[in-house]
N, C-alpha and C positions, 0 to 999 in steps of 0.2 A: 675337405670342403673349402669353397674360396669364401663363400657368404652362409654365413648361419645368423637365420633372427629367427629369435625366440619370443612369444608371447609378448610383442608386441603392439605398442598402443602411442596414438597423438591425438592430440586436440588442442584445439588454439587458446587461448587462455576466456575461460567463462563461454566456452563454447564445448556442444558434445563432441564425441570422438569421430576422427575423422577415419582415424583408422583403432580397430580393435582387436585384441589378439590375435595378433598375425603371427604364422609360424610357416617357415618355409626354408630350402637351403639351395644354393648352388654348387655343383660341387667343380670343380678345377678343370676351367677349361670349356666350361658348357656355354650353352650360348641362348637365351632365352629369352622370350616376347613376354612383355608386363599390357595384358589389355584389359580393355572394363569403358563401361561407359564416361562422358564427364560428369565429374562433381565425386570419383571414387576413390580419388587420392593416388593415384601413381604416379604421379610426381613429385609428391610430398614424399611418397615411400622412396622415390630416388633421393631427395633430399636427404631422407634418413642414412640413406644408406650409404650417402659421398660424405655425411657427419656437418654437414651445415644446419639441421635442425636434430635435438636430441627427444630421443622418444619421452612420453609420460610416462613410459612404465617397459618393461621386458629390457632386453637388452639383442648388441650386432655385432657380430665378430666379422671381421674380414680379414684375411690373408696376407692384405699388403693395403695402401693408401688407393682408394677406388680413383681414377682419372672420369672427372664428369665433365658432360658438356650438354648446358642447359639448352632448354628449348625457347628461350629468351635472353639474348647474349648481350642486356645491357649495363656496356662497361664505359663507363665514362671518364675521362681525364686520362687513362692511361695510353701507354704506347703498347705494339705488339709484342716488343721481348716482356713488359710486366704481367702482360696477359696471359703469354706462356709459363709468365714466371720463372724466364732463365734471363732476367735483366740482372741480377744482383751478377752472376756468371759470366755475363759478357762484359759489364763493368770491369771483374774482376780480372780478365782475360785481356782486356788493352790497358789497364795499371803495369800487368807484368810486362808486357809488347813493348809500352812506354820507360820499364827501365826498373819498374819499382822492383822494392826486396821485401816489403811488407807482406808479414807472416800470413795477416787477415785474409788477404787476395789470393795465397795459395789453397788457403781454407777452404773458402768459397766456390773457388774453381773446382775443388776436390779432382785435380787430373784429368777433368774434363774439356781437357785440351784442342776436341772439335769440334764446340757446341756452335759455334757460328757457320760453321759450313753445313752442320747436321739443319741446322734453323735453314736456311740458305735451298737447300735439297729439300727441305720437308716446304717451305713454302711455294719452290718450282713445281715440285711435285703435283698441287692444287691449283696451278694458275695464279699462283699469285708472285708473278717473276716482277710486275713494278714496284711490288711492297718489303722496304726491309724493316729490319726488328725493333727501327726507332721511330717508324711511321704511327702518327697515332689512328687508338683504334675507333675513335669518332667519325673521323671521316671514310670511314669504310661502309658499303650495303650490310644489307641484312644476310646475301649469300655470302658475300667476303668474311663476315666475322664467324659465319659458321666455317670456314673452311682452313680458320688462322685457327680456331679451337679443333680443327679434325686435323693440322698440321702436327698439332702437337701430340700427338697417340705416336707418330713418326720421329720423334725427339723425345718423347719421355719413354717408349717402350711400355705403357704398365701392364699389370698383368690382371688387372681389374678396368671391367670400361663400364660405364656407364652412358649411354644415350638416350634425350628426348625429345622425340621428333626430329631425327638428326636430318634428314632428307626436307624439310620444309621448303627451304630457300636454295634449295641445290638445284642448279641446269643438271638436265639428263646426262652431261657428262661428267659432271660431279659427283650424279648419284652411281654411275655406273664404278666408278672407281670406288667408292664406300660400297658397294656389290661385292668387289672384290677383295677388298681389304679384311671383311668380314667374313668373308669365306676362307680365305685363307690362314688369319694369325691367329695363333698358340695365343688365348688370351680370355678369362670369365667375363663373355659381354650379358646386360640385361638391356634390353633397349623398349621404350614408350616408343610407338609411332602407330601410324595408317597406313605404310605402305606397304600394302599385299607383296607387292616384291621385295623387300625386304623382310616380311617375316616369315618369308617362304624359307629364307636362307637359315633360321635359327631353330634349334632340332627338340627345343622345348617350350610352350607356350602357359604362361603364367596368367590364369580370368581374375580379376580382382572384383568382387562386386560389396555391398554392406553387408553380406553373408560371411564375408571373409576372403578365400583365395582358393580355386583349383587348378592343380596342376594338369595338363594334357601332354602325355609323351607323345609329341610331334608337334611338327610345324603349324601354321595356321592354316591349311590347305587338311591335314589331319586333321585341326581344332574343328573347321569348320565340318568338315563329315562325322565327326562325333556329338556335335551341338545337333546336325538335322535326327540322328539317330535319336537323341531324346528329346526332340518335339514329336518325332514319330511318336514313341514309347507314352508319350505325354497324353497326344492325341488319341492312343488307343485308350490308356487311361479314362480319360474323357468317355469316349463310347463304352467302355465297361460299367462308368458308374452311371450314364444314360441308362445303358437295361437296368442295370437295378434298380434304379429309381422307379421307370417305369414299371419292373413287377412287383415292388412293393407297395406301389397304386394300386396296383391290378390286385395284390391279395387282398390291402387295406377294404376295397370297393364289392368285394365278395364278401366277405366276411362280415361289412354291413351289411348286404343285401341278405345274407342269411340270417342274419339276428333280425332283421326287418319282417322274413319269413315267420320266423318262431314267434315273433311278438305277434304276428295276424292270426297264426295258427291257437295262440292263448287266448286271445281275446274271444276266437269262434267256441274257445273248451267251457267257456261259463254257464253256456247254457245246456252243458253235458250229462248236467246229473254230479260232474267229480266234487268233493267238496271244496268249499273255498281255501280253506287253510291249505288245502295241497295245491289248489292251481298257483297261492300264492309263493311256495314255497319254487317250485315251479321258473315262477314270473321272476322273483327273487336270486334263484341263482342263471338261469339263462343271462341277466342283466350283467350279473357280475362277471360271467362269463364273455360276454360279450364286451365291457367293459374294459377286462384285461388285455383282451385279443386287440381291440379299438388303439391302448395304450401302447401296445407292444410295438404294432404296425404305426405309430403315428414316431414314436421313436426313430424305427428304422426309415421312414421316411423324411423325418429332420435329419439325422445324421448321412443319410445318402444326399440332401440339399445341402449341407455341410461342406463335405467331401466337394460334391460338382461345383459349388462355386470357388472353392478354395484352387481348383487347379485350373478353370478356366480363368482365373486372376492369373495363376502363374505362368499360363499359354499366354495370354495380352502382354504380359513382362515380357515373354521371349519373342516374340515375333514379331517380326518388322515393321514396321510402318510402311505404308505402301501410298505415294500419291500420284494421281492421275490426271494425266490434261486431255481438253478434247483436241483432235487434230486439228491443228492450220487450215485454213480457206482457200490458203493459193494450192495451186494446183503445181503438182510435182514436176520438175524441169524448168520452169518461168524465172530467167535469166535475172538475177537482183543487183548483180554488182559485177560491173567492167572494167579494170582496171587495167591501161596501156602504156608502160614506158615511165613507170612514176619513182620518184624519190622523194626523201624528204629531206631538210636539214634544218638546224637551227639557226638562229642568228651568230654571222661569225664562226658558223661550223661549216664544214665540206660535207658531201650527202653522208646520211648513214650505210645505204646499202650497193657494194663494189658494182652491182648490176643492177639498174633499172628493173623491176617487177612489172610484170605480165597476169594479170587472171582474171576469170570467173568466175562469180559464186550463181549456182545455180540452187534453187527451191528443193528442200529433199537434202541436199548433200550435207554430210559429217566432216566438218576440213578441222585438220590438225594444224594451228600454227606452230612448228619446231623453230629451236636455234638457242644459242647456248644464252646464260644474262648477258645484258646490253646489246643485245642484238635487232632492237626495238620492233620487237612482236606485239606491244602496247601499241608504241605511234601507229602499228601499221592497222590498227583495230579501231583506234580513229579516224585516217585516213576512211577507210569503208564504211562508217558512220555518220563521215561529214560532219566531224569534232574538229577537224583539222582539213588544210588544204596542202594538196601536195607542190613540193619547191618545182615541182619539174613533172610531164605528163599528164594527164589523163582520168577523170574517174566519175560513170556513168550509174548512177542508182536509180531503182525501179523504186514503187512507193511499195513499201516494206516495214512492219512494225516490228520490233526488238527490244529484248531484256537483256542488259549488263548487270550478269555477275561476278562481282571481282570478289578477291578471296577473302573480304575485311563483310562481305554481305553488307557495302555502306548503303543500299534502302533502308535497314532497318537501324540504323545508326541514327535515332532520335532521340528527343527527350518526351517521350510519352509512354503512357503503360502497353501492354500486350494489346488489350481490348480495343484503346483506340486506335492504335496504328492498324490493325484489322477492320475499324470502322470506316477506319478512309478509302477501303477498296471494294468496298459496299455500293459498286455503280450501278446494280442491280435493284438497289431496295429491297435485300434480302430481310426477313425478319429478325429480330435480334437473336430468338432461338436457336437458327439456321446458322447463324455466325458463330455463334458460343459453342454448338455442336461440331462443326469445320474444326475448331482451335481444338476441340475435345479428340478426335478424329486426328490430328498432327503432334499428340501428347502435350498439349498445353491445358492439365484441367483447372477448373475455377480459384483457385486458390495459386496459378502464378498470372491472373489475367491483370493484377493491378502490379505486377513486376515493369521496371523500368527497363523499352528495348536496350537500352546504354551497357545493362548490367549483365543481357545476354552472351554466354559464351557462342562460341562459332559453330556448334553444329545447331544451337540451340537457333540464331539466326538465321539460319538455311531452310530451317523446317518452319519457321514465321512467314517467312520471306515469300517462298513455295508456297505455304495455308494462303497467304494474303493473294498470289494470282488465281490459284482456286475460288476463293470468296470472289474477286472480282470478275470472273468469267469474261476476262480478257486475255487468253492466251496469245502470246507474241508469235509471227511469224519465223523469228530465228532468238536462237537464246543465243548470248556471245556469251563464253563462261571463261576468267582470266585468271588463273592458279586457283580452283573454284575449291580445291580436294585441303590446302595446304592444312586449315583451321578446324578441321573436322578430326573426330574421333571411329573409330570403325563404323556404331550406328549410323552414324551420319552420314558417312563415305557411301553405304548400300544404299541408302533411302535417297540420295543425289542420284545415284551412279544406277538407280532403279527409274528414278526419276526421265531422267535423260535419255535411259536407255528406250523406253516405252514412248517417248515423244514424237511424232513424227513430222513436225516440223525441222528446218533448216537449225545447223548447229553448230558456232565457230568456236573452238576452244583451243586454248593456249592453256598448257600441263605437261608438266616433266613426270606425272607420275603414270605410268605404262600399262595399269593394270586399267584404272581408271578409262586411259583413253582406249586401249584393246575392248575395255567391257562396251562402251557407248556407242562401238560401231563405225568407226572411220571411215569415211570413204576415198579420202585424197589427203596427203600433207604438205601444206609450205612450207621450204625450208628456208629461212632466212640466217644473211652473211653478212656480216659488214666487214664495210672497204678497210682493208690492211691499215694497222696500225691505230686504228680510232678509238678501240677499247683502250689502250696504254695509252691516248691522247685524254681520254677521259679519266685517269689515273690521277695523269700530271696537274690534270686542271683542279682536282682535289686538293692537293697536296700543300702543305702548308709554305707559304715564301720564307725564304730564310731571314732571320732579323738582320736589318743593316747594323 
């Protein structure tokens, strides 16, 4: 086995367990998806297991030293060889170059006499041919640092990987090469992520939830047809303990009605002639008879109400959240946006894109904007919003109403509780009831309404975000949605990607994740290009001046 943890357990100091006896293993070579809702700890469980945080209790063998790479890559001060931490090596690799005999430097290098051409090739290899090993890592994006830490799987070789949320910040042609890297190396990966395509590629599937951890042998395409199979299984459940309930009414309600009999049929014997002490003996035990049957049946009808509501709580756990908008008003095909011959550029910059842009957004359509980072698929989404004016060409808008979701969900980036930021989309004068029920309806129950939006994670924003246009019964004419999947957790991803799919308004999305945009129904893609050479212009301009 490469990973063995045992009865393990964390919790943060003066706080409960985040995680509690955990037991699981990997064994050499496997390749396997960590999923679970947020707030269930899979990332802390990576944490455990790359040895940057040490458990409360159990213990973690691993094989060899795990290679992690976080899903928040923020490193401050340093350059890109410390980040890879082969800076001590390449130091020690131009001491020797430079003439030294110093024992230390041979040390250090340990014969690793190609680490600078291996760095050199692992950073071409990801597009990052402006960056060398002494660039620092501040001035780099968010997809650049992810792909100077995916560089380094290519220079250290390990035989343990760790990924979370590797794909976040990666253009479609970065994730596509992490497609294949992952399919192909001899190597124990475990990886946190959303992206249906990539966890299609790993042959075992890890649920972490506060119950603990189940394993599924197969992919998440497997996970997911063994999860419908036990809501089925669930849902029959459900109907099984319905009849019973119902015939333990139905006997309960007899069984009165016959002691109800016997007791009228006593009453008529008194004036029989029988003597009293036998009718009462009579009256006496029919009660107690009755009594016991009453007691018996009232049992099995508590404990089948028991039963029924105990798994209809754990149906409402597993099942989706589903929300709905009412259609658009414009009418399908009514032209919204013409755009002829346009560019744009910044101040003191030449255009971004080698060709002038051409199109139409028509009512109804699903447009993909494609193209790799910095190819500015943002500018061009203000451009067709009238955020921005183009340097050159063209650009005719119909009156048209529209939501921008960008992938930080900044509407609900306030400083106010749940309840009131839900108050303010209250342009109906719905009753307070109606609104608290909506939040109730989007898994928000009374007890996180006085939660701060600030402290919201991102899927938990999405589904605010969403209750809040529902509550205000202003559906937008087009949703623009800007890396909308990146921040989300699998629930999350379906209850969007359900979202969106069912909308039948106009839909502009910019997303490098395939499954996402495959599921929501495309109808056309933009491919954007920019003019040769202006990405490594944007490089240079990063790049720190050298001291005089």
């Amino acid at each position: 086995m490469s990973i063995i943890v045992s009865d393990v357990s964390y919790h943060y100091p003066n706080q409960q367990a985040l995680i509690a006896h955990l037991g699981f293993s990997v064994s050499s070579n496997g390749k396997a998806s960590l999923i679970g809702n947020n707030g269930t700890g899979k990332s802390t469980l990576l944490r455990l297991l790359a040895g940057e945080l040490t458990p409360s209790s159990g213990a973690i063998q691993c094989s060899s030293q795990p290679y992690y790479i976080p899903q928040q890559t923020t490193i401050t001060g340093k350059s890109v060889s410390e980040a890879l931490k082969i800076s001590e090596k390449i130091n020690a690799l131009h001491h020797i170059c430079n003439g030294s005999n110093e024992q230390i430097h041979y040390d250090r290098l340990a014969d690793d006499w190609d680490i600078e051409s291996r760095c050199r090739s692992a950073l071409d290899f990801w597009g990052l041919t402006g960056i060398d090993p002494a660039f620092p890592m501040d001035a780099l994006s968010g997809g650049e640092k992810s792909k100077i830490f995916l560089a380094g799987l290519l220079i250290h070789k390990p035989d343990i990987i760790l990924f979370d949320e590797p794909t976040n910040h990666l253009d479609r042609a970065g994730r596509d090469k992490l497609y294949d890297y992952i399919s192909t190396v001899k190597a124990t990966i475990i990886t946190v992520s959303h992206d249906i395509t990539l966890l299609n590629l790993l042959n075992t599937t890890y649920e972490l939830s506060e119950k603990g951890i189940r394993i599924y042998g197969g992919n998440y395409s497997f996970y997911k047809e063994q999860k419908e199979m036990e809501e089925q299984a669930l849902a029959r459940q459900i109907n099984s303990e319905e009849a019973s309930l119902r015939l333990a009414r139905k006997k309960a309600l007899e069984v009165r009605e016959r002691q109800e009999k016997r007791m009228s049929r006593a009453s008529k014997d008194t004036s029989s002639g029988i003597p009293r002490i036998m009718l009462k003996g009579r009256r006496d035990s029919g009660e107690n008879t009755g009594a016991k049957l009453s007691g018996k049946h009232t049992g099995i009808i508590s404990e089948a109400q028991q039963n029924l509501s105990a798994l209809r709580q754990k149906q409402r756990i597993n099942s989706p959240l589903k929300i709905d908008f009412e259609n658009t008003q414009l009418h399908r095909g009514k032209l919204l946006v013409e755009a002829v011959n346009i560019n744009f550029g910044y101040p003191d910059d030449r255009f971004i894109w080698e060709t002038p842009l051409n199109m139409e957004i028509r009512s109804g359509e699903r447009i993909h904007i494609t193209g790799n980072n910095g190819t500015g698929k943002t500018t061009l989404v203000k451009l067709l919003t009238g955020e921005l004016l183009p340097s050159e060409g063209t650009i005719k808008r119909a009156d048209f109403s529209y939501i921008y979701l960008d992938q930080q969900y900044s509407r609900t980036d306030k400083d106010v509780t749940v309840l009131e930021l839900s108050r303010t989309y209250n342009f109906d004068n719905l009753q307070e009831h109606e609104i608290r029920s909506k939040l109730n309806r989007a898994l928000f129950p009374q007890e996180t309404w006085d939660k701060n939006c600030r402290t919201l994670s991102g899927g938990e924003r999405m589904r605010l975000h969403l209750c809040c246009l529902t509550i205000s019964n202003r559906i937008p004419d087009m949703f623009i949605l800007d890396e909308p999947t990146n921040n989300l957790d699998i629930s999350g991803l379906s209850i969007l990607t359900d979202a969106v799919k069912n909308y039948r308004g106009t839909v502009l999305v910019i997303s490098h994740d395939k499954y996402f945009t495959d599921t929501v129904g495309i109808t056309k893609s933009i491919e954007l290009k920019v003019r040769e050479g202006r990405q490594s212009d944007h490089l240079d301009r990063r790049r720190p001046s050298a001291s005089p």
